[in-house]
N, C-alpha and C positions, 0 to 999 in steps of 0.2 A: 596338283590340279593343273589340268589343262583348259587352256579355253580357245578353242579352233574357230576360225571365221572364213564362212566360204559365200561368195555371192554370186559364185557361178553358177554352170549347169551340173544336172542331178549327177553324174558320174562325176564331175570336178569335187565334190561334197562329200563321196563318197571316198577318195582317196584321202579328201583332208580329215575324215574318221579316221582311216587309217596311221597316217601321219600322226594324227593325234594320240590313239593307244599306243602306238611303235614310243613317243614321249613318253610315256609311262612305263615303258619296258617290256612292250608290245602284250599282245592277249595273252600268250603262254602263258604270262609272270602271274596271270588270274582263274584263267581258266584248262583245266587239264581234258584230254578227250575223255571221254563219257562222264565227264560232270552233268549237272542238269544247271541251265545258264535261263533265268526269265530276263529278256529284255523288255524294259517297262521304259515306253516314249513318253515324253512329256504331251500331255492333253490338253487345250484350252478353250478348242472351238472347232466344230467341223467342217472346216474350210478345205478348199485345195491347196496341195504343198506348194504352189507356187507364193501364198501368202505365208509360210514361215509362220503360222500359227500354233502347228504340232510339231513334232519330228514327221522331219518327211520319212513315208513309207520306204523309200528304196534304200535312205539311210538303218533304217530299221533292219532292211534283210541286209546289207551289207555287214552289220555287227552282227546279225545271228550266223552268216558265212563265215565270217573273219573270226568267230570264236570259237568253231568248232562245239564238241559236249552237244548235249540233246538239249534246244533250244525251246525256250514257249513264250509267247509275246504277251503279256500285260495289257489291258485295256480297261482296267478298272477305272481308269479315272472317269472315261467317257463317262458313263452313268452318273457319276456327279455333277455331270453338266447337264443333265435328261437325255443324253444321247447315246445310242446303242454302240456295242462294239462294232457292227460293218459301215459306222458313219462316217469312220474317220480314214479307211484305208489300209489297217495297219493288218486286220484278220485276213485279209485277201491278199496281201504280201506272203503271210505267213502261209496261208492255203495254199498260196503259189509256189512256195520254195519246199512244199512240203514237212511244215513244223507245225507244232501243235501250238493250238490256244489255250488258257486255262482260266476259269472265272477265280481268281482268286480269293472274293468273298466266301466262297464256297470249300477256304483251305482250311484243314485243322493247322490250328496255331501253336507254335512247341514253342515255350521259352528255353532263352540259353542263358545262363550266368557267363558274364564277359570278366 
């Protein structure tokens, strides 16, 4: 585990992501190209990134850039709080960099024996 701290500005945050997976043996060691990679931000409140309430958005598209694979952002949690996915920022990053959303309520569920 890693646990990165950044209280700069939105690009300073975004290299301390990267520093942070490069500690874990950088994305390769996780993600191969054409995998399918959901990043799923932490949700709490739909506030602006400047309040550190969610993952900020630009952090979000920097790990779906940095990861390579066909990316899709998570936003399920919103709805648990009565708030849509475009409340938070993170579906309009994704629109923006050109990656898909997915309602993941809406996935068939496969179990796997571990």
């Amino acid at each position: 585990m890693v646990l990165a701290f950044s209280d700069q500005a939105d690009m300073v945050k975004i290299g301390t992501f990267i520093k942070a997976t490069e500690a874990l043996g950088g994305m390769a060691r996780f993600v191969r190209n054409g995998d399918r990679v959901v990043v799923k931000p932490n949700i709490l409140s739909a506030r602006e990134p400047q309040y550190a309430i969610t993952t900020n958005p630009d952090v979000i598209g920097a790990a779906a850039e940095h990861a390579g694979g066909r990316v899709l952002v998570d936003t399920y949690g919103a709805t648990l709080f009565g708030m849509g996915p475009d409340d938070i920022g993170h579906i309009a990053t994704a629109i923006k960099m050109g990656l898909g959303s997915h309602d993941l309520e809406k996935s068939d569920i496969i179990r796997v024996a571990l």
